[in-house]
PDB file with one MODEL, atoms N, CA, C and O in Angstrom:
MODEL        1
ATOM      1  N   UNK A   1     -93.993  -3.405-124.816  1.00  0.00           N
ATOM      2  CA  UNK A   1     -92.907  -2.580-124.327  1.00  0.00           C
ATOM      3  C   UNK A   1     -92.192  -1.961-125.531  1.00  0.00           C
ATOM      4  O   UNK A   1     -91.908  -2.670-126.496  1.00  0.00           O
ATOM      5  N   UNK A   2     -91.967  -0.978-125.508  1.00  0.00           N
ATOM      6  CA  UNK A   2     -91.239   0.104-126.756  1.00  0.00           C
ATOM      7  C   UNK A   2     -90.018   0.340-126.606  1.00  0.00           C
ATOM      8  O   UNK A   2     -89.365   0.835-127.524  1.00  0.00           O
ATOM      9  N   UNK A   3     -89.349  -0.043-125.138  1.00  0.00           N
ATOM     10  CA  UNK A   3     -87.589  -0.080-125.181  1.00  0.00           C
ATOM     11  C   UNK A   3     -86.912  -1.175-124.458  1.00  0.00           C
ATOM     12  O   UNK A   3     -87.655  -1.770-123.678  1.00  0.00           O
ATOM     13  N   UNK A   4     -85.818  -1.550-124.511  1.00  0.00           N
ATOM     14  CA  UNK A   4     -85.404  -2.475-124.263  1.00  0.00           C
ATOM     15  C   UNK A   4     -85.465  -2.442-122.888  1.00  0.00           C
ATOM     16  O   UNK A   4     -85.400  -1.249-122.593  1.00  0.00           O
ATOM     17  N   UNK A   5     -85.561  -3.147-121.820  1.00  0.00           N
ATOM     18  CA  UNK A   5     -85.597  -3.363-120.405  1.00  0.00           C
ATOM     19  C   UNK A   5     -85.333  -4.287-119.701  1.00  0.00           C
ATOM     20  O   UNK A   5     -86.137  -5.133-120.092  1.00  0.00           O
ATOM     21  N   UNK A   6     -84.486  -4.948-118.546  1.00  0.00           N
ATOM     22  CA  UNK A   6     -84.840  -5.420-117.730  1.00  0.00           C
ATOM     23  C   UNK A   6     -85.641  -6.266-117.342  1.00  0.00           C
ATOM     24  O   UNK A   6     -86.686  -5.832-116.857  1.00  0.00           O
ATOM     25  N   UNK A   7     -85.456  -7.674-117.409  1.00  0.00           N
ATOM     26  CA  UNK A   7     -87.010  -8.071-117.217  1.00  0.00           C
ATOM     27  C   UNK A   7     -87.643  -7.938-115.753  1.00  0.00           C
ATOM     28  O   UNK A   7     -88.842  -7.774-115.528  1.00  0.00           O
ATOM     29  N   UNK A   8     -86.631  -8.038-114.803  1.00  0.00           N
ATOM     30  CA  UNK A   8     -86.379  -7.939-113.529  1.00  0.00           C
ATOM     31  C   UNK A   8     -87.276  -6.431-113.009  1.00  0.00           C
ATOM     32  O   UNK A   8     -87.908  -6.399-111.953  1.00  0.00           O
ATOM     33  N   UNK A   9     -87.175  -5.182-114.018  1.00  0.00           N
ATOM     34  CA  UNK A   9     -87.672  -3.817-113.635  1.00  0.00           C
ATOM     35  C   UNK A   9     -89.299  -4.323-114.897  1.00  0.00           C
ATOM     36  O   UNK A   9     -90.200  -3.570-115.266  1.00  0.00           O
ATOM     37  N   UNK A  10     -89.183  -5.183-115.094  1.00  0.00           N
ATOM     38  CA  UNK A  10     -90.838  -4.984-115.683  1.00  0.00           C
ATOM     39  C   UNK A  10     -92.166  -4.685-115.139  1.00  0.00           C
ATOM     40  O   UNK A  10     -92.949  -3.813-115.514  1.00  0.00           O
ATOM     41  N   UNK A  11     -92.298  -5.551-114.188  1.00  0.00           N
ATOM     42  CA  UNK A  11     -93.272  -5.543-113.044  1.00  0.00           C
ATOM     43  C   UNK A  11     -93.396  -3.867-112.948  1.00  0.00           C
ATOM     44  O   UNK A  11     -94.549  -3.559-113.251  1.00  0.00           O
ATOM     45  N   UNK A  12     -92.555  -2.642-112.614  1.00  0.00           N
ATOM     46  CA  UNK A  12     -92.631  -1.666-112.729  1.00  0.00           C
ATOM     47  C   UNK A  12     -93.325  -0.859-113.601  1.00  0.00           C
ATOM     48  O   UNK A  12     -93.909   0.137-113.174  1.00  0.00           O
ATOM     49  N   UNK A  13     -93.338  -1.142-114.707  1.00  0.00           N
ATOM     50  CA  UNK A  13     -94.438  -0.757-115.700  1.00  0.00           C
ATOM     51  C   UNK A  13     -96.005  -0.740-115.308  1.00  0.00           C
ATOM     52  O   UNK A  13     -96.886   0.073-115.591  1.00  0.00           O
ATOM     53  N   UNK A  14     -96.026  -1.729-114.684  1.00  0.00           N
ATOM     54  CA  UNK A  14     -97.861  -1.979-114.152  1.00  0.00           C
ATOM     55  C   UNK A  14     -97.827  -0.556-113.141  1.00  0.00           C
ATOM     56  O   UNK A  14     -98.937  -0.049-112.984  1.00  0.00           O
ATOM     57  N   UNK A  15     -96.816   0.047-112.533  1.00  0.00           N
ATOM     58  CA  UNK A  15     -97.392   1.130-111.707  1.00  0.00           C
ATOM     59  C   UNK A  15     -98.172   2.559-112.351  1.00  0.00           C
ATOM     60  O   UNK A  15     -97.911   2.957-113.486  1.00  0.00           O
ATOM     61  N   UNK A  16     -98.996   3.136-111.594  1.00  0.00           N
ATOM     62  CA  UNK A  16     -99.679   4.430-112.651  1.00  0.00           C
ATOM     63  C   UNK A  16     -98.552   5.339-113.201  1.00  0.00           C
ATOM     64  O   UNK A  16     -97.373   5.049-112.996  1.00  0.00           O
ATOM     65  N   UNK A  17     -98.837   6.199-113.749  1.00  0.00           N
ATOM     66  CA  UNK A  17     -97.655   7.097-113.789  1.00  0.00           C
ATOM     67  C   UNK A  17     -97.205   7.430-113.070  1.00  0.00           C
ATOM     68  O   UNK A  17     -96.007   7.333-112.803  1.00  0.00           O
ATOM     69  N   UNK A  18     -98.702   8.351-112.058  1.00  0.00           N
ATOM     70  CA  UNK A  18     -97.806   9.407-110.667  1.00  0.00           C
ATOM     71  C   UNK A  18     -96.491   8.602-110.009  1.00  0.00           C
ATOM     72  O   UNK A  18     -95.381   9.086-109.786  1.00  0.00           O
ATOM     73  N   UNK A  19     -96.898   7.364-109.789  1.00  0.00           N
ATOM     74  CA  UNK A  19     -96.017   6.569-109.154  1.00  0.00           C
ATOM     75  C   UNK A  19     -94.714   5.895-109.811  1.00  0.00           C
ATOM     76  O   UNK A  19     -93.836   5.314-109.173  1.00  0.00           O
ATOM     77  N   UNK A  20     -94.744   6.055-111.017  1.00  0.00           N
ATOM     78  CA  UNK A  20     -93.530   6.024-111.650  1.00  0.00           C
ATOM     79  C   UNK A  20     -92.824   7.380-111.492  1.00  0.00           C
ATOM     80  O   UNK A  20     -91.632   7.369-111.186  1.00  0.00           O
ATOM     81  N   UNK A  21     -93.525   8.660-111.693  1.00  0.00           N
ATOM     82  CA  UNK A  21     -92.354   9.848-111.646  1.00  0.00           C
ATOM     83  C   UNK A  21     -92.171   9.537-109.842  1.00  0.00           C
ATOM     84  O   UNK A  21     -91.276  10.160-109.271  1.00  0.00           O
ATOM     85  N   UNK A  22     -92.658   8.998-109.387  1.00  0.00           N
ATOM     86  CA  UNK A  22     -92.169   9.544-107.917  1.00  0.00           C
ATOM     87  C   UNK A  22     -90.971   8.587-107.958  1.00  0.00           C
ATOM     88  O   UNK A  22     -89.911   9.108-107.611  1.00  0.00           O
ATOM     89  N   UNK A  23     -90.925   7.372-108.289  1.00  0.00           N
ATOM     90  CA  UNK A  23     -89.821   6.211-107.959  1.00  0.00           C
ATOM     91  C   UNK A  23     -88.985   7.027-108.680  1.00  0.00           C
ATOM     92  O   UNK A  23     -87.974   7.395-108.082  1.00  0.00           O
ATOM     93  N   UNK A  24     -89.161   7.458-109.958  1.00  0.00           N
ATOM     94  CA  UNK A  24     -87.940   8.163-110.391  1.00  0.00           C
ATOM     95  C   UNK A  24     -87.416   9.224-109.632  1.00  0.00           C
ATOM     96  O   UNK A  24     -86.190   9.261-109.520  1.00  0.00           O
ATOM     97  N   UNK A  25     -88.117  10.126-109.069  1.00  0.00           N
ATOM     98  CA  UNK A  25     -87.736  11.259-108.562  1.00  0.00           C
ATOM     99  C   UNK A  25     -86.688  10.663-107.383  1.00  0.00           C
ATOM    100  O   UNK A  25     -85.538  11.063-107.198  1.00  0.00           O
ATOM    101  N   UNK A  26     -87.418   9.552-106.600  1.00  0.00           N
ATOM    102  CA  UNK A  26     -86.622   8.684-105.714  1.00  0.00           C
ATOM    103  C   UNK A  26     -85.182   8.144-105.686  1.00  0.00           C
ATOM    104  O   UNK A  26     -84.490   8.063-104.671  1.00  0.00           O
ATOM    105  N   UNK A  27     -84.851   7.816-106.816  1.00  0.00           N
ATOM    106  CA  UNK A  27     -83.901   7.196-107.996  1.00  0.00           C
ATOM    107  C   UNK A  27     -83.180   8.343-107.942  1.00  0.00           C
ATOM    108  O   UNK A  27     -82.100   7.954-107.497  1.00  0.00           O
ATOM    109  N   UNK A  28     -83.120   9.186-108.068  1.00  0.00           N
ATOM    110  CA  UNK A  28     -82.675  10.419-108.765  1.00  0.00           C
ATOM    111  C   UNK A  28     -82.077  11.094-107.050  1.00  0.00           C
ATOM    112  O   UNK A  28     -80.884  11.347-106.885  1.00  0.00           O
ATOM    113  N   UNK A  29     -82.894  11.256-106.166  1.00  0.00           N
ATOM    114  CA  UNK A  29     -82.542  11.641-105.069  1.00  0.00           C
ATOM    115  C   UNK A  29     -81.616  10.823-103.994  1.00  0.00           C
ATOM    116  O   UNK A  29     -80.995  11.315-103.052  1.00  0.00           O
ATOM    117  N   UNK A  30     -81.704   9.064-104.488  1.00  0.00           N
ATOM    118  CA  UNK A  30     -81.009   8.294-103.779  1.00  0.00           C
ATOM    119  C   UNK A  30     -79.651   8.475-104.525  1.00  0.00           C
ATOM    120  O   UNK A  30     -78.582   8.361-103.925  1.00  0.00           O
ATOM    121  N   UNK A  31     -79.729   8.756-105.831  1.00  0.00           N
ATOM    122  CA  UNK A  31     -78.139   8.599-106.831  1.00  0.00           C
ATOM    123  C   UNK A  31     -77.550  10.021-106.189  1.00  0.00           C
ATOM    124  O   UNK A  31     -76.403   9.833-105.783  1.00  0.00           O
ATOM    125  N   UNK A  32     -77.857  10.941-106.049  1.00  0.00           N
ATOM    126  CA  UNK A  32     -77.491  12.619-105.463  1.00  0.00           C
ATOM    127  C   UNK A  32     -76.878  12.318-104.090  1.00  0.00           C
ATOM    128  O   UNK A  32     -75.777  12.796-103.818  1.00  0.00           O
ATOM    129  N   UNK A  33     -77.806  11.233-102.850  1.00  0.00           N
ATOM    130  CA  UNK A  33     -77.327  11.371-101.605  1.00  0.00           C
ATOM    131  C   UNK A  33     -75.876  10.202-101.551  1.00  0.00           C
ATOM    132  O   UNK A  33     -75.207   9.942-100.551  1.00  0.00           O
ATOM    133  N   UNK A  34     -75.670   9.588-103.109  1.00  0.00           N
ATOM    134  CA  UNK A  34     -74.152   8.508-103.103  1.00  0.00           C
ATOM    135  C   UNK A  34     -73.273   9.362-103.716  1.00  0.00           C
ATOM    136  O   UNK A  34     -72.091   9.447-103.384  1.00  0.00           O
ATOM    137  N   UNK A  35     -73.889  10.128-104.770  1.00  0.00           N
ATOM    138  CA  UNK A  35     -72.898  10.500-105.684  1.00  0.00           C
ATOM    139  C   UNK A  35     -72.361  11.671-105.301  1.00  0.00           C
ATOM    140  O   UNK A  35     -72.761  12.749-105.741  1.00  0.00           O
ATOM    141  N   UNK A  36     -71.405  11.545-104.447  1.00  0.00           N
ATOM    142  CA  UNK A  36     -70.713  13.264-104.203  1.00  0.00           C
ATOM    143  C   UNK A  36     -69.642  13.591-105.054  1.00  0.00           C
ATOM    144  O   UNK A  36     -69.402  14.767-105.328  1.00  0.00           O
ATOM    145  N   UNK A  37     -68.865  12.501-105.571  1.00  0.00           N
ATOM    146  CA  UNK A  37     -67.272  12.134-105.995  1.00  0.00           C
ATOM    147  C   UNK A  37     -66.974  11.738-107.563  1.00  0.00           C
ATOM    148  O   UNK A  37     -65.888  11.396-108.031  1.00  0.00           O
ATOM    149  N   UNK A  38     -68.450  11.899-108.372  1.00  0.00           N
ATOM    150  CA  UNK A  38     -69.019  11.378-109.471  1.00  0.00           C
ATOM    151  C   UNK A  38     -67.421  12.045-110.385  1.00  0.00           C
ATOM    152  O   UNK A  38     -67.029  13.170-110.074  1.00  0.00           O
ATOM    153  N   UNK A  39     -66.752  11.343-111.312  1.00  0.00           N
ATOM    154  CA  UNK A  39     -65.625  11.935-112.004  1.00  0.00           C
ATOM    155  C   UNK A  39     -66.058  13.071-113.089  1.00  0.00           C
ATOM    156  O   UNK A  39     -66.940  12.462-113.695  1.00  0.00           O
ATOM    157  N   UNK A  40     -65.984  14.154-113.603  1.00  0.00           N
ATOM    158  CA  UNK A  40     -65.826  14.573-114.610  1.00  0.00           C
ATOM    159  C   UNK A  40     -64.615  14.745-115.448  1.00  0.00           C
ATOM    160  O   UNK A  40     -63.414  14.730-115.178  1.00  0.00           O
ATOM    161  N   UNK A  41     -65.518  14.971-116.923  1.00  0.00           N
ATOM    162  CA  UNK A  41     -64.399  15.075-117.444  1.00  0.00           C
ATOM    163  C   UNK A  41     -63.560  16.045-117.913  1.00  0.00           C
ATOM    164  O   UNK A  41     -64.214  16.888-118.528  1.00  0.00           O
ATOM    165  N   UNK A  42     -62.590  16.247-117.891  1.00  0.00           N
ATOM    166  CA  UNK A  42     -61.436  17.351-117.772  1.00  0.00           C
ATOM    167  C   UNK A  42     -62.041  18.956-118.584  1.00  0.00           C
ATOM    168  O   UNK A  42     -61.761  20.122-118.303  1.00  0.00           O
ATOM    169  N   UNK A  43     -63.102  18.289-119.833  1.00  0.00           N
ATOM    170  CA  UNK A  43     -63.700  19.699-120.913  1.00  0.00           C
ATOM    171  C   UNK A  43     -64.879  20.064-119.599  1.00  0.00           C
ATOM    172  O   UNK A  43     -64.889  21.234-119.215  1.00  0.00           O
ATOM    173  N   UNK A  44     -65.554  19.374-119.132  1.00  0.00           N
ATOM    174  CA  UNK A  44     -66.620  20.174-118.515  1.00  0.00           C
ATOM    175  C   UNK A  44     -65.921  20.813-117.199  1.00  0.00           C
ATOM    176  O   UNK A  44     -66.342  21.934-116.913  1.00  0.00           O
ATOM    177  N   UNK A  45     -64.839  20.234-116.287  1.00  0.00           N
ATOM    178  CA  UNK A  45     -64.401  20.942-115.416  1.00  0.00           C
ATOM    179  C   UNK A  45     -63.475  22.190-116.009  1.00  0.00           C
ATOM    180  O   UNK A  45     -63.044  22.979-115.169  1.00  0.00           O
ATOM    181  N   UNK A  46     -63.118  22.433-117.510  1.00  0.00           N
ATOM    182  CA  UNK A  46     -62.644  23.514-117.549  1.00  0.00           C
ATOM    183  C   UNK A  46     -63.643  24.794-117.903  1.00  0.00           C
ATOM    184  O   UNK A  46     -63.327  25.984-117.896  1.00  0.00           O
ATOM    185  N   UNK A  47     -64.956  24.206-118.219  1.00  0.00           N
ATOM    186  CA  UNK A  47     -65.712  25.025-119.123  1.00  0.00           C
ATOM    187  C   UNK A  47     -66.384  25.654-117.047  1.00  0.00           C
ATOM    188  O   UNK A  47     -66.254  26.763-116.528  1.00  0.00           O
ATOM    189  N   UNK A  48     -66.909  24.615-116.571  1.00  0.00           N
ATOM    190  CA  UNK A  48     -67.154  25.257-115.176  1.00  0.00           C
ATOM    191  C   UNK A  48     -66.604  26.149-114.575  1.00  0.00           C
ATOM    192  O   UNK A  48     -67.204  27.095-114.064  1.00  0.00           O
ATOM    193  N   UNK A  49     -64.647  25.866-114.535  1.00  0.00           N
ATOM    194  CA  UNK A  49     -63.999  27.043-114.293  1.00  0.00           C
ATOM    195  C   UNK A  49     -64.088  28.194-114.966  1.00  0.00           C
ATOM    196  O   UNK A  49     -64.067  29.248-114.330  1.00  0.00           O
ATOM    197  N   UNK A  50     -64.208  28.196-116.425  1.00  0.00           N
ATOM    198  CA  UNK A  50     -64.305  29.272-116.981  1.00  0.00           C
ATOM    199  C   UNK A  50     -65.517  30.160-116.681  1.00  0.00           C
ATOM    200  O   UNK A  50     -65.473  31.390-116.695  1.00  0.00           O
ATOM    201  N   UNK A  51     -66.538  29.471-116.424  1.00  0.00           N
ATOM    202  CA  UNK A  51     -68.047  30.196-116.311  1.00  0.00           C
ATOM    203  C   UNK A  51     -67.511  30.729-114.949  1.00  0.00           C
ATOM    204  O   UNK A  51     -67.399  31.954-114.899  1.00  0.00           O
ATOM    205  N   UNK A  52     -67.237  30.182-114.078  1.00  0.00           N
ATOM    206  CA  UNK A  52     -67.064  30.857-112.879  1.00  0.00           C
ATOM    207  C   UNK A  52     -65.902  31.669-112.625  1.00  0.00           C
ATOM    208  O   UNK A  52     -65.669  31.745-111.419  1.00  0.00           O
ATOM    209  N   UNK A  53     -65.145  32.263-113.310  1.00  0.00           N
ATOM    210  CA  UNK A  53     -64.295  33.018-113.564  1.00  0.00           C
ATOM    211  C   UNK A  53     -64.781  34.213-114.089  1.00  0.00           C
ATOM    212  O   UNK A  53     -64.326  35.318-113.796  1.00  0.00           O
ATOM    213  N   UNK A  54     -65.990  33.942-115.104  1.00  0.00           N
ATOM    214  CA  UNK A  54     -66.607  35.227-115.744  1.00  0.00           C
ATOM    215  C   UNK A  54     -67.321  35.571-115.126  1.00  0.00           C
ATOM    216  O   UNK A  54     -67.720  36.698-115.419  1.00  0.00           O
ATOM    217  N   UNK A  55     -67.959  34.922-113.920  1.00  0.00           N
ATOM    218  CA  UNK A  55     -69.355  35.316-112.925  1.00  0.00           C
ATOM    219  C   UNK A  55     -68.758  35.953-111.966  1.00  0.00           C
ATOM    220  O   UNK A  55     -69.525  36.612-111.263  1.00  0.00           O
ATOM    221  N   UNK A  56     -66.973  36.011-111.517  1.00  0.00           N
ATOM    222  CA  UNK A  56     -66.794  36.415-110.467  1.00  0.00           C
ATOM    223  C   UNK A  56     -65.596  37.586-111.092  1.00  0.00           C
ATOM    224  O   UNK A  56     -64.757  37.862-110.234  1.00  0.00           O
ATOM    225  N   UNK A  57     -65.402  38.273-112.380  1.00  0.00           N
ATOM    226  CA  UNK A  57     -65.518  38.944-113.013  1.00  0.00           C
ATOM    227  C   UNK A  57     -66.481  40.174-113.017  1.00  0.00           C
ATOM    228  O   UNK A  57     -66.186  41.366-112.945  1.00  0.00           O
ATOM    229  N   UNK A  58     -67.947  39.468-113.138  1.00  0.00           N
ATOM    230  CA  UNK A  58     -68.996  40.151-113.729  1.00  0.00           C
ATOM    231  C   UNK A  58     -70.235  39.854-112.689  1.00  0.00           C
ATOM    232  O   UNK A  58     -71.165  39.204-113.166  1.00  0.00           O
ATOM    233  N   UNK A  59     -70.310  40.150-111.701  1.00  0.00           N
ATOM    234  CA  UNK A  59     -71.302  39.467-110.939  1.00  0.00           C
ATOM    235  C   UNK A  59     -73.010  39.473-111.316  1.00  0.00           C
ATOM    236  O   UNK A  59     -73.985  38.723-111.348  1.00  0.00           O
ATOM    237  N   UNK A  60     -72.537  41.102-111.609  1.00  0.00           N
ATOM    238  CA  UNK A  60     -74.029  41.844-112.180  1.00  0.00           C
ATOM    239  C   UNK A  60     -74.620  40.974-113.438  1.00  0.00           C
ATOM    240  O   UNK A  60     -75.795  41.125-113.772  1.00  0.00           O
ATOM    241  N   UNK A  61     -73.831  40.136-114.061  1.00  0.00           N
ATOM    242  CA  UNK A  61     -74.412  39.216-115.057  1.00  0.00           C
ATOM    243  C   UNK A  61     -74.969  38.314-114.624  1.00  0.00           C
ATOM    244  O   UNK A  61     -76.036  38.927-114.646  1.00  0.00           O
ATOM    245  N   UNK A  62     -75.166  37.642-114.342  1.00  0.00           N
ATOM    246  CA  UNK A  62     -76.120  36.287-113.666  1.00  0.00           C
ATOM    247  C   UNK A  62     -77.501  36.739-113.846  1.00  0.00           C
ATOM    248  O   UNK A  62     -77.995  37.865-113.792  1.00  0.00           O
ATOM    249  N   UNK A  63     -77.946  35.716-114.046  1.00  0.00           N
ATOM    250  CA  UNK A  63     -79.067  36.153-114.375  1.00  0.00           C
ATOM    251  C   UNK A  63     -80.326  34.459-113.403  1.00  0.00           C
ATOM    252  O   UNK A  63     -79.673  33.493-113.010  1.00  0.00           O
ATOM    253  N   UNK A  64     -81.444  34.431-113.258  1.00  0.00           N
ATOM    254  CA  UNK A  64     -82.047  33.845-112.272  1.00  0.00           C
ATOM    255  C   UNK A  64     -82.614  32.628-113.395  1.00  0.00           C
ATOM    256  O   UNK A  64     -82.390  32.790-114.595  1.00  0.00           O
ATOM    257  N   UNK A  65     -83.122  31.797-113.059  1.00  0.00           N
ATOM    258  CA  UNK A  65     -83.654  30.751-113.624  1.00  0.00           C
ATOM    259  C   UNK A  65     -84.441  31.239-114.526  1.00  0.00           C
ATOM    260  O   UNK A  65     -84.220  31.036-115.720  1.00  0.00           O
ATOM    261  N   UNK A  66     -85.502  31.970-114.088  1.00  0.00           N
ATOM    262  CA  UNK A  66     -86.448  32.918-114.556  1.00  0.00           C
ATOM    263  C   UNK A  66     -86.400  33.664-115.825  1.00  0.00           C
ATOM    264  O   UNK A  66     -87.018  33.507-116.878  1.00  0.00           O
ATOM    265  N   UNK A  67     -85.256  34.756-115.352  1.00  0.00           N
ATOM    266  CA  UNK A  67     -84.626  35.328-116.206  1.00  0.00           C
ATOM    267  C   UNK A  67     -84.410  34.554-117.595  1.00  0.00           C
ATOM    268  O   UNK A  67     -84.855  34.701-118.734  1.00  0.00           O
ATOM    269  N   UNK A  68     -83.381  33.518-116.879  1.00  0.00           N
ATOM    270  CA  UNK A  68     -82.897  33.038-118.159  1.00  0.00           C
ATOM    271  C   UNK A  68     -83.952  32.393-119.137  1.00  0.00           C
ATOM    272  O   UNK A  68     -84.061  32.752-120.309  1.00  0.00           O
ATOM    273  N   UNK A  69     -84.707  31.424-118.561  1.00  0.00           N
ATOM    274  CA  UNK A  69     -86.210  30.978-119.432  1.00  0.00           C
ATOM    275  C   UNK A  69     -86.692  32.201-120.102  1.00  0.00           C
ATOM    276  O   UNK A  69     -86.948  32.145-121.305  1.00  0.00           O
ATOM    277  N   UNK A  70     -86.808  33.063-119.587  1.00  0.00           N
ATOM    278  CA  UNK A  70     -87.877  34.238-120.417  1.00  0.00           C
ATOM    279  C   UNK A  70     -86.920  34.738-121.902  1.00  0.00           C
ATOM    280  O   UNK A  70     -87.256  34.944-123.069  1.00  0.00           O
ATOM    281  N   UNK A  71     -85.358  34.810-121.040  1.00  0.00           N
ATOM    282  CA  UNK A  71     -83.965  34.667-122.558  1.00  0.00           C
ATOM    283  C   UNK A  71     -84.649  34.446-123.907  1.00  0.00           C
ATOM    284  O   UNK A  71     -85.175  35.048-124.843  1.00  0.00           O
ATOM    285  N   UNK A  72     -84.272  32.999-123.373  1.00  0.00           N
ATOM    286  CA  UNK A  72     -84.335  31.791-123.618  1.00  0.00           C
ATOM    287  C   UNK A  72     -85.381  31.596-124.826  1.00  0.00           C
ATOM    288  O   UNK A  72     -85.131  31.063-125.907  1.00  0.00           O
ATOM    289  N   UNK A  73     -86.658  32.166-124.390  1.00  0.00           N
ATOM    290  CA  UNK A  73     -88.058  31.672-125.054  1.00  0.00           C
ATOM    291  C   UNK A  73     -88.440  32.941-125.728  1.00  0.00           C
ATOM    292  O   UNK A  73     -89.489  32.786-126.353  1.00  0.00           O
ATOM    293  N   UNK A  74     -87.770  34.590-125.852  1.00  0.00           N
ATOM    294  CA  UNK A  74     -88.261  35.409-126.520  1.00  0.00           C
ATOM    295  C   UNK A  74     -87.173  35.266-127.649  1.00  0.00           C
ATOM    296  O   UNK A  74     -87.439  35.873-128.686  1.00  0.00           O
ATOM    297  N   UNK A  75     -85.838  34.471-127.613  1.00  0.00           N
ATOM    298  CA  UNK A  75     -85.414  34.087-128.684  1.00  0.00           C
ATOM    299  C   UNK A  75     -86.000  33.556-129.963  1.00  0.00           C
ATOM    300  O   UNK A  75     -85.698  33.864-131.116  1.00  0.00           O
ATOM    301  N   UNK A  76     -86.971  32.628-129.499  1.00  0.00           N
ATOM    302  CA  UNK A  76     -87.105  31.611-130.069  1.00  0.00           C
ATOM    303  C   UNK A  76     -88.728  31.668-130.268  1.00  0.00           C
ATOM    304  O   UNK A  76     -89.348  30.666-130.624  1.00  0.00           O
ATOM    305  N   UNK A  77     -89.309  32.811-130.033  1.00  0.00           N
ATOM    306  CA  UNK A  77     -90.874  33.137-130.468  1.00  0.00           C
ATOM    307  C   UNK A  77     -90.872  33.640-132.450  1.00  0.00           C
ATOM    308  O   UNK A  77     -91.927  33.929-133.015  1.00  0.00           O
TER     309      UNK A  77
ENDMDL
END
């Protein structure tokens, strides 16, 4: 084992991969259907307001997931 763990989540390791990303994906979808109320903290709820202040400003700016990856990656060619 290469990180510290659980001995309790070891047994988990013996699963293939596919079946590890799925438990995770699982994990991930069970924490989303508890977590509605999750706290932030005061810098990211102001930086959110701010983004959404400039988007409803500027609508025509937004740009799509897409978009932004392609940004993103002709930056950095």
């Amino acid at each position: 084992m290469l990180f510290p763990m659980n001995p309790e989540f070891a047994p988990l390791l013996k699963l293939g991969l596919a079946e590890r990303l799925q438990l995770v994906e699982d994990l991930w979808d069970s924490i989303a259907l508890e977590a509605t109320n999750l706290p932030v903290a005061p810098w990211k709820s102001a930086e959110l307001h701010r983004r959404k202040e400039l988007l409803s400003k500027n609508a025509n700016s937004a740009q799509t997931w897409d978009q932004a990856r392609e940004t993103a990656r002709s930056k950095h060619e």
